[in-house]
ZAFI-87208 format. One line per field, with one value per residue: residue in one letter; chain; y, x, z of N, C-alpha, C in turn. Coordinates in steps of 0.1 Angstrom, whole numbers, m for minus. Example, Ala and Ser with C-alpha at 12.3 -4.5 7.8 and 13.67 -1.06 7.14 Angstrom:
! ZAFI-87208
res = (a  s)
chain = (A  A)
n_v = (m57  m22)
n_u = (132  128)
n_w = (78  71)
ca_v = (m45  m11)
ca_u = (123  137)
ca_w = (78  71)
c_v = (m33  0)
c_u = (132  129)
c_w = (78  79)
This chain:
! ZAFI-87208
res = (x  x  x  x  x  x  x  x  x  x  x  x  x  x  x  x  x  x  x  x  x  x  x  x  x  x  x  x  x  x  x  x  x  x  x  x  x  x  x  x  x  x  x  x  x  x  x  x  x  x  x  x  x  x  x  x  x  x  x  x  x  x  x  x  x  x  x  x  x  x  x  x  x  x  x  x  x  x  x  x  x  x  x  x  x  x  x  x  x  x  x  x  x  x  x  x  x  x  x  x  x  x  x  x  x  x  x  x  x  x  x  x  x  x  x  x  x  x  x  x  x  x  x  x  x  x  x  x  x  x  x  x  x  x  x  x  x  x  x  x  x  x  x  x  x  x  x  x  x  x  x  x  x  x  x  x  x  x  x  x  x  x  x  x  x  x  x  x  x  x  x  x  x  x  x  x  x  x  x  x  x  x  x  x  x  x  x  x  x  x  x  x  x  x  x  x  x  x  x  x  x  x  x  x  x  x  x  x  x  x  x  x  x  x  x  x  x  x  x  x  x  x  x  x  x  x  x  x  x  x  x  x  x  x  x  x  x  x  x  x  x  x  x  x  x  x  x  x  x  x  x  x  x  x  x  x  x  x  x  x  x  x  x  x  x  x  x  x  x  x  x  x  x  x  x  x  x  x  x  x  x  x  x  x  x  x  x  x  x  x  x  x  x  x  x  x  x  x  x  x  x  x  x  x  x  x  x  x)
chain = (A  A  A  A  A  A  A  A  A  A  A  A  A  A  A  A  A  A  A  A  A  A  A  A  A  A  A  A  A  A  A  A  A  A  A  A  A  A  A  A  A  A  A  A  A  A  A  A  A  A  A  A  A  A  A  A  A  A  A  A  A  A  A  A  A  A  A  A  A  A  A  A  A  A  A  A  A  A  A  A  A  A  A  A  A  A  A  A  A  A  A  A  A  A  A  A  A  A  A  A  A  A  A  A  A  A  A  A  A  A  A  A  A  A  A  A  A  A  A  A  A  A  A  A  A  A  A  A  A  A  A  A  A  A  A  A  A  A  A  A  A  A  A  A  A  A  A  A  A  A  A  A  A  A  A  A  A  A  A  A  A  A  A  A  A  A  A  A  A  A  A  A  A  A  A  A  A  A  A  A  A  A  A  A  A  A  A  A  A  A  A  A  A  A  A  A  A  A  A  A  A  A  A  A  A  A  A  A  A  A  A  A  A  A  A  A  A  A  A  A  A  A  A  A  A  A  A  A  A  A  A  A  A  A  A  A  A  A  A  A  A  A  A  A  A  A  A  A  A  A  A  A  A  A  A  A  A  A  A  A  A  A  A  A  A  A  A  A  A  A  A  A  A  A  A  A  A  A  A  A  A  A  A  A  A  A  A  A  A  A  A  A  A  A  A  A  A  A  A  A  A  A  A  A  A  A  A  A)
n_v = (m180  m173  m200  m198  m212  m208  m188  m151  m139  m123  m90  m67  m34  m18  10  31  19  18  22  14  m6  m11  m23  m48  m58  m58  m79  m103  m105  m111  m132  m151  m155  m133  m104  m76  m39  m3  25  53  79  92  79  52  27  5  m8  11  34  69  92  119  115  136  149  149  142  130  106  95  89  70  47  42  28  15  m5  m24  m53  m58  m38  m27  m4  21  45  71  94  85  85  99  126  142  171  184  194  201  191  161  158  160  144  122  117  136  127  96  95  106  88  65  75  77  46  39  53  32  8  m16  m26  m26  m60  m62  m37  m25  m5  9  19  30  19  39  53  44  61  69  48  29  m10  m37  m63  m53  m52  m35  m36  m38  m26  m9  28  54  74  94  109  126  145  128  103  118  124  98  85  103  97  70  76  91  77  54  68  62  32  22  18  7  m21  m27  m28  m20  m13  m15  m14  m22  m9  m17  m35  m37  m46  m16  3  36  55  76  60  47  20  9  33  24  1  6  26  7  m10  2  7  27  42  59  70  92  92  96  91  60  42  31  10  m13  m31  m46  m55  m79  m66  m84  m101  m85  m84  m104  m105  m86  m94  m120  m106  m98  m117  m123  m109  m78  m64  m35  m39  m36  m40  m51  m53  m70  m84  m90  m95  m76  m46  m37  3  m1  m35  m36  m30  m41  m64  m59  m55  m79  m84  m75  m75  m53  m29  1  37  52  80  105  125  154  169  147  136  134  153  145  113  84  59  28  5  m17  m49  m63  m96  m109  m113  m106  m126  m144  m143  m146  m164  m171  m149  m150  m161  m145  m139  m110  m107  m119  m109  m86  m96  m97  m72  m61  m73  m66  m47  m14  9  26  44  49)
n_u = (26  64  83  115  136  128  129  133  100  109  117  88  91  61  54  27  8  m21  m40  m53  m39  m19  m31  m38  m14  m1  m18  m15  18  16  4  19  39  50  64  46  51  45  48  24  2  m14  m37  m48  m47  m43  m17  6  22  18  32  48  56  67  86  116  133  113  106  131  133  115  118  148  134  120  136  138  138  133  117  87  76  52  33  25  8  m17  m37  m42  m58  m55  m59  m33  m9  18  17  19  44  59  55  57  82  99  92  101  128  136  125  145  169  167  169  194  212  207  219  227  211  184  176  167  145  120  104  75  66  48  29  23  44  50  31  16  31  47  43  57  45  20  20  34  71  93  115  106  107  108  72  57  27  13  13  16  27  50  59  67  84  102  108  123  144  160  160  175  203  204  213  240  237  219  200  177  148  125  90  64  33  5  m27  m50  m77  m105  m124  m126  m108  m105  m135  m132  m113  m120  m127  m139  m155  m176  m191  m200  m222  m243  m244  m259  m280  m286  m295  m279  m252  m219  m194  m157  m138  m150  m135  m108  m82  m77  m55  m71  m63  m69  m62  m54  m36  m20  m8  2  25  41  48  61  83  94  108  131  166  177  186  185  168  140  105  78  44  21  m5  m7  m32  m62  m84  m115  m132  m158  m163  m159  m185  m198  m200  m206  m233  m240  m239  m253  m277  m292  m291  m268  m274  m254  m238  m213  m195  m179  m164  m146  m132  m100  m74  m50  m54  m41  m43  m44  m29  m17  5  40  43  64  89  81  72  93  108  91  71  36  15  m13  m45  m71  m100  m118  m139  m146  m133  m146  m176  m167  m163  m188  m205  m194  m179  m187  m172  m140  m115  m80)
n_w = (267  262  269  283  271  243  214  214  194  166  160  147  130  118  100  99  108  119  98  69  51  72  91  81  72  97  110  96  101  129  130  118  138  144  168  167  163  161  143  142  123  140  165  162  165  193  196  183  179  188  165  151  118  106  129  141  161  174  164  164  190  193  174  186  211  205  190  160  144  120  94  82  60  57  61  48  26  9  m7  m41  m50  m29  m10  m1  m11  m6  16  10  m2  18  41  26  12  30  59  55  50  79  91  80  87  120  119  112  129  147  174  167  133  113  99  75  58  44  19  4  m21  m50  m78  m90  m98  m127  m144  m175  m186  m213  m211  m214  m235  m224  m200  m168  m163  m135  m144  m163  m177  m154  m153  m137  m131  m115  m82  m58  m71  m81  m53  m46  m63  m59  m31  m36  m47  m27  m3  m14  m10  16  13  18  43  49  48  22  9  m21  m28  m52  m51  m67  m74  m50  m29  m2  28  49  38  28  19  2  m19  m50  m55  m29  m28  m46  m38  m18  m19  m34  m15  3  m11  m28  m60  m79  m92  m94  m106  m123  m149  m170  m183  m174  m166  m136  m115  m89  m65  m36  m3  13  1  m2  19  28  9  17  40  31  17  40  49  38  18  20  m5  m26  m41  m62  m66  m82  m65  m78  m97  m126  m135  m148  m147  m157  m150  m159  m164  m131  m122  m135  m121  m95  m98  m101  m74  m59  m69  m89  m108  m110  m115  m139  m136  m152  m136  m144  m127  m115  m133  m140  m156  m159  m157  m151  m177  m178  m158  m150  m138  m143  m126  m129  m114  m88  m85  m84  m67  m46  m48  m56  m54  m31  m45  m44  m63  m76  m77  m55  m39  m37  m29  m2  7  5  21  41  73  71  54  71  83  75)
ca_v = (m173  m185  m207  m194  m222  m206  m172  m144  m136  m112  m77  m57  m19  m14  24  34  6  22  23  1  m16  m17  m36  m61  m63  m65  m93  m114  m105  m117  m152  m153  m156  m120  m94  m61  m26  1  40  62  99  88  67  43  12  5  m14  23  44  82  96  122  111  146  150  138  136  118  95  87  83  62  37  38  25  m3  m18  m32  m63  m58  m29  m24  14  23  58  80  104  78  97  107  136  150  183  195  187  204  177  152  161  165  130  111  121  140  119  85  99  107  75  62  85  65  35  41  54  22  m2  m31  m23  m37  m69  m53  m26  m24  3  9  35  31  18  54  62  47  71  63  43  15  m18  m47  m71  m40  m50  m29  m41  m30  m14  0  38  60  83  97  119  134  151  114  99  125  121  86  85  111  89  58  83  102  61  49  72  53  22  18  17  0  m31  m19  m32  m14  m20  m6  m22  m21  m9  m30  m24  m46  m40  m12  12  46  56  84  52  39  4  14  39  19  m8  13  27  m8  m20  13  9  39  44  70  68  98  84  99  86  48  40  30  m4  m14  m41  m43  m66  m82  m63  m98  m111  m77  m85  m117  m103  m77  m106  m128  m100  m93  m131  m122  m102  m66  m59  m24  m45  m32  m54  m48  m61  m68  m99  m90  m92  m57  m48  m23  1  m13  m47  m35  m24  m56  m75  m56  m56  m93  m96  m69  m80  m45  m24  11  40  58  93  111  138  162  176  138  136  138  153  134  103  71  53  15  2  m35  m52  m80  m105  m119  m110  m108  m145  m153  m141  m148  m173  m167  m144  m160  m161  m140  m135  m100  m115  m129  m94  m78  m100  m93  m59  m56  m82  m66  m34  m1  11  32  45  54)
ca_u = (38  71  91  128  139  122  137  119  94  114  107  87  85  56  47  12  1  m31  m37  m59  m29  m11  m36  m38  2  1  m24  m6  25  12  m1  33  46  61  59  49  50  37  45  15  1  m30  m34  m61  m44  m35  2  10  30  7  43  47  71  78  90  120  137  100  110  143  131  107  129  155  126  116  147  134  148  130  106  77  74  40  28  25  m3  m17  m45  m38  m63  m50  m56  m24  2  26  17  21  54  65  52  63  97  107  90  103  143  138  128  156  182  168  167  209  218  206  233  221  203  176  183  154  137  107  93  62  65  37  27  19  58  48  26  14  39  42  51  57  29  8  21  50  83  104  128  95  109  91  69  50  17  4  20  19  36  61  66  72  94  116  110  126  158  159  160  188  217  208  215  248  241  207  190  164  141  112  77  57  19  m6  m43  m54  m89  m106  m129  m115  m106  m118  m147  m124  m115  m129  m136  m150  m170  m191  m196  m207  m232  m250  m248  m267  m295  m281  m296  m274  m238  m216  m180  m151  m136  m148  m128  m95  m85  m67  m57  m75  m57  m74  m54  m47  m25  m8  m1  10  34  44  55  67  92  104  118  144  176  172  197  183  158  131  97  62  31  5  m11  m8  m48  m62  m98  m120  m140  m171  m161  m160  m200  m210  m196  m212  m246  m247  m236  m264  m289  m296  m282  m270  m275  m238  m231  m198  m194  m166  m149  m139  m126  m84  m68  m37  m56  m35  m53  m40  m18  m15  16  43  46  75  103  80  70  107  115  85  59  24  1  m24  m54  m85  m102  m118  m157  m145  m130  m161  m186  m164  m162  m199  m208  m181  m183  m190  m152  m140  m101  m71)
ca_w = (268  252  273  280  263  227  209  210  185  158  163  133  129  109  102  92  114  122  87  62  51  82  104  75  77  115  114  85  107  145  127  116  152  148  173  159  168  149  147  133  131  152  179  156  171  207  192  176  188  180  164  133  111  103  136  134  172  182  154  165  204  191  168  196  219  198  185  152  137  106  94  69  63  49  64  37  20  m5  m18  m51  m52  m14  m14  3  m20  6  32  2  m3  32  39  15  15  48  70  49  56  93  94  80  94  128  119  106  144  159  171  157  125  111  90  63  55  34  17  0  m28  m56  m92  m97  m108  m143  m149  m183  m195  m219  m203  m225  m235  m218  m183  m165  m154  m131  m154  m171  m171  m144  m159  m126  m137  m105  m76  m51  m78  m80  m41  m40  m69  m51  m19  m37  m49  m16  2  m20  m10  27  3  21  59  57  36  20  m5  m28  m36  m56  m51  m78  m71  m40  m20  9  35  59  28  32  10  m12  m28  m60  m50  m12  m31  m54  m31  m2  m27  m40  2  8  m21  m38  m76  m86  m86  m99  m108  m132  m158  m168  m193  m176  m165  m132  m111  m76  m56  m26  6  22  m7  m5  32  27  0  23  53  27  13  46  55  20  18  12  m17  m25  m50  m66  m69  m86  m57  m88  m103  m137  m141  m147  m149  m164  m146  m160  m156  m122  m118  m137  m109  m81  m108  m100  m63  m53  m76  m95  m114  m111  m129  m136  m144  m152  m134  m150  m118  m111  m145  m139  m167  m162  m155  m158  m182  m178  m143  m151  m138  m144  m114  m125  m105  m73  m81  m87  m52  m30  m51  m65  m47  m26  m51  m42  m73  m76  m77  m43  m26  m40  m22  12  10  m1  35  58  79  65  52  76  84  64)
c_v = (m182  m187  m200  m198  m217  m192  m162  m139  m120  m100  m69  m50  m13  1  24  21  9  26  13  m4  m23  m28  m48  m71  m70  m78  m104  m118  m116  m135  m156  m156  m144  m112  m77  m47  m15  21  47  77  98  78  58  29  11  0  0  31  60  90  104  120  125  156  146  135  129  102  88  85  67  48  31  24  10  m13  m28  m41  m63  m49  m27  m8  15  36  68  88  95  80  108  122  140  167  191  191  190  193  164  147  158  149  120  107  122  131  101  91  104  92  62  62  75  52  34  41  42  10  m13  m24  m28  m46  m66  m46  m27  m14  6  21  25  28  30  60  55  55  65  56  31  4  m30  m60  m61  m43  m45  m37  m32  m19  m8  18  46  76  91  111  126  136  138  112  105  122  107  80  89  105  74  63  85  84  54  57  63  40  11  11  7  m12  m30  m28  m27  m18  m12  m15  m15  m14  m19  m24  m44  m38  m28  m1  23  48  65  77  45  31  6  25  35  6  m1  18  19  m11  m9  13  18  35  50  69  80  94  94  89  66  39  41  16  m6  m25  m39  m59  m67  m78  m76  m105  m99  m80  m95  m112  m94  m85  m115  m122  m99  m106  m134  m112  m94  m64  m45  m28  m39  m43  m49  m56  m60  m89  m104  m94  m80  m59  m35  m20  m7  m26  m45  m37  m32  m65  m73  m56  m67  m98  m89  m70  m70  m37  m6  23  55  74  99  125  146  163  165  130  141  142  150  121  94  56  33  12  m9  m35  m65  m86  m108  m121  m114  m123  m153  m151  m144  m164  m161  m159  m152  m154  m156  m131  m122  m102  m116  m118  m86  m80  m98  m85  m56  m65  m75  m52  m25  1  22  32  49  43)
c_u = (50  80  108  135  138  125  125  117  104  106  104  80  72  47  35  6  m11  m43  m49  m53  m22  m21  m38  m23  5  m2  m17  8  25  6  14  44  56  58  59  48  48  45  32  9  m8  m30  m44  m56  m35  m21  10  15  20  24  43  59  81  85  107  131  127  104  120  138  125  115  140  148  119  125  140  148  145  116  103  71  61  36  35  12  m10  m26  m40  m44  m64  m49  m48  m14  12  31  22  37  66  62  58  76  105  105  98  121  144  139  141  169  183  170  187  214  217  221  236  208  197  182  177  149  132  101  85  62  52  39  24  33  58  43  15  24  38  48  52  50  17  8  37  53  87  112  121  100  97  87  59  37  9  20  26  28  47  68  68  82  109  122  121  142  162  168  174  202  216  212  227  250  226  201  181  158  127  103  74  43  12  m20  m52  m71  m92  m115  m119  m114  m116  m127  m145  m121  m122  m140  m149  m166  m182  m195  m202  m222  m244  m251  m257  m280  m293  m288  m288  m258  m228  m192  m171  m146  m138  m142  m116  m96  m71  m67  m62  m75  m65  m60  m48  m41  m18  m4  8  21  44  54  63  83  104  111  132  154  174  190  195  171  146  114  80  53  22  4  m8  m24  m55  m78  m107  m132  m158  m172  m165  m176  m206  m213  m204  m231  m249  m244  m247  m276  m301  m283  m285  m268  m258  m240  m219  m198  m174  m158  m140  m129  m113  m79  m55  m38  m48  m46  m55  m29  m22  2  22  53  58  87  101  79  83  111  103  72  48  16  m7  m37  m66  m88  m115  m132  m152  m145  m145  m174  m182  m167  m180  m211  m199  m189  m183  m173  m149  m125  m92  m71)
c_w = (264  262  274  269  245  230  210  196  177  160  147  139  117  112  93  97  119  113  79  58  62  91  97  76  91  117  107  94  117  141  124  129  156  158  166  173  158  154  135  135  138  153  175  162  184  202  186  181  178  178  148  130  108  117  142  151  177  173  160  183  203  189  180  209  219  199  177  141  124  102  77  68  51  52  52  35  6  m12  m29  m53  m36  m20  m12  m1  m14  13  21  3  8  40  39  12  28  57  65  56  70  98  97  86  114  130  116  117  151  162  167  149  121  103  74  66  44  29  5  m8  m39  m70  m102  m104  m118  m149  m161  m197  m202  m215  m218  m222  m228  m203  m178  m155  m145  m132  m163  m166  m166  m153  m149  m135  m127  m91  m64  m60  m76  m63  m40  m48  m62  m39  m24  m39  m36  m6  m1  m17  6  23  12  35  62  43  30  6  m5  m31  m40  m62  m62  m69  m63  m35  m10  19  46  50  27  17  m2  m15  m38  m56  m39  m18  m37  m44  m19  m7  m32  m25  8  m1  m29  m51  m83  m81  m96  m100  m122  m147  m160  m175  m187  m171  m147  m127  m94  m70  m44  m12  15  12  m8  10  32  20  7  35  41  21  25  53  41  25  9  9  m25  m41  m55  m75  m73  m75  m70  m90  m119  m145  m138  m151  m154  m154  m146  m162  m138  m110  m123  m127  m95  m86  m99  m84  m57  m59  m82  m102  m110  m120  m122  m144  m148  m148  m139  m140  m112  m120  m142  m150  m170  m156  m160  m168  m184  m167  m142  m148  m136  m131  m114  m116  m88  m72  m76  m69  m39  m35  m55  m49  m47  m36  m48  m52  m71  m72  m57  m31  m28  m31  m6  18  12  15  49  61  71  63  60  73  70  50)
């Protein structure tokens, strides 16, 4: 326990803390000597407050309740292929400006705010050297996209009353990651014995960041001055699905046999989401290095993937 004498541990609000991002943020967080707190739509983590965002006096009781010195907002719908585009929408947006709207009334306001919108608002755009900037225009190709684009517009008229700074993460995965994901999927598959593995399109390329260098990036952002900034989370190393299946070929010591099934075939698949570091490097340093071989062999050793 911390001596009178020593300050207390800064308070952080991190939403979707119940989350497969968020308990990686928490933990990066709490080594950090921060204290967190968490609001989420289910009570998956005793530190969570069980609160819907689209609620929006539970929200502000909540926020009031905390008193956050500095918050990481991640609760969203991040399933691209969600089947209730409604809820997507509603989400993404409504629940993101309730947030806000509380976090504005408090009397002391945070010093940052963090939020987490997505590499999906390029769409399929062209970046230069074949990795997107920043100022790469957004070309969003599915209905997420579109809500987190609108969530980054919607964010910026609070511009004035609250600090805020943007991310927009690249294609992460890590044990914990539910099993509608790519990654979780073929690895769960190969740790099961599976022969048969039925996948969409293999022919695109992305980057699949190890979720503990997106945490770290995530804590490292929020010790900075939010100027209403805008910052790519990537590596700038991008990978092809079948690069992907070679990798797991040699950590399971067979090989599987792949089909393409049509109905997982997107016909406004983004066909390439590689992106350029530079900015985030300029402002936080190099992502902690877990090279993709490395997350592969974790995921493919760790628990079954469970959660959001």
């Amino acid at each position: 326990m911390a001596s009178p004498s020593e300050p207390a541990p800064r308070r952080v609000l991190v939403t979707g803390l119940g989350g497969f991002t968020g308990r990686y943020v928490a933990a990066e967080l709490e080594r950090a000597g921060y204290a967190v707190s968490g609001l989420s739509p289910a009570s998956h983590d005793a530190a969570a407050g069980h609160v819907d965002l689209l609620d929006a006096a539970a929200v502000h009781a909540a926020v009031a309740g905390i008193r956050p010195q500095a918050v990481i907002h991640l609760a969203a719908i991040a399933f691209v292929a969600h089947g209730d585009v409604d809820a997507v929408y509603r989400t993404n947006i409504l629940g993101t400006r309730h947030l806000l709207a509380a976090l504005a009334d408090l009397p002391v306001p945070p010093s940052i705010v963090v939020l987490a919108s997505s590499a999906n608002v390029y769409g399929n755009a062209e970046g230069h050297a074949g990795l997107l900037g920043e100022d790469t225009p957004a070309a969003p190709a599915n209905d997420y996209a579109v809500s987190k684009l609108a969530m980054e517009y919607m964010a910026k008229t609070w511009s004035a009353q609250l600090p805020l700074v943007f991310t927009r993460p690249f294609n992460y995965t890590g044990v914990g990651q539910d099993e509608r994901f790519l990654i979780p999927k073929i690895v769960d598959h190969f740790r099961r014995g599976e022969r048969r593995i039925e996948l969409g399109n293999l022919d695109v390329w992305r980057e699949f960041m190890d979720v503990r260098a997106v945490a770290w990036a995530y804590r490292r952002l929020l010790e900075t001055e939010g100027g209403g900034d805008t910052f790519n989370i990537c590596s700038g190393v991008g990978y092809s699905l079948r690069e992907v299946l070679a990798m797991m070929t040699e950590i399971a010591g067979y090989a599987i046999e792949v089909s393409v099934n049509p109905a997982l075939v997107r016909d406004n698949e983004v066909q390439r989401l590689e992106g350029d570091p530079a900015r985030l490097r300029a402002r936080i340093g190099s992502l902690p290095h877990h090279g993709l071989m490395e997350t592969l062999r974790w995921m493919y050793r760790g628990v079954p993937a469970r959660g959001g």
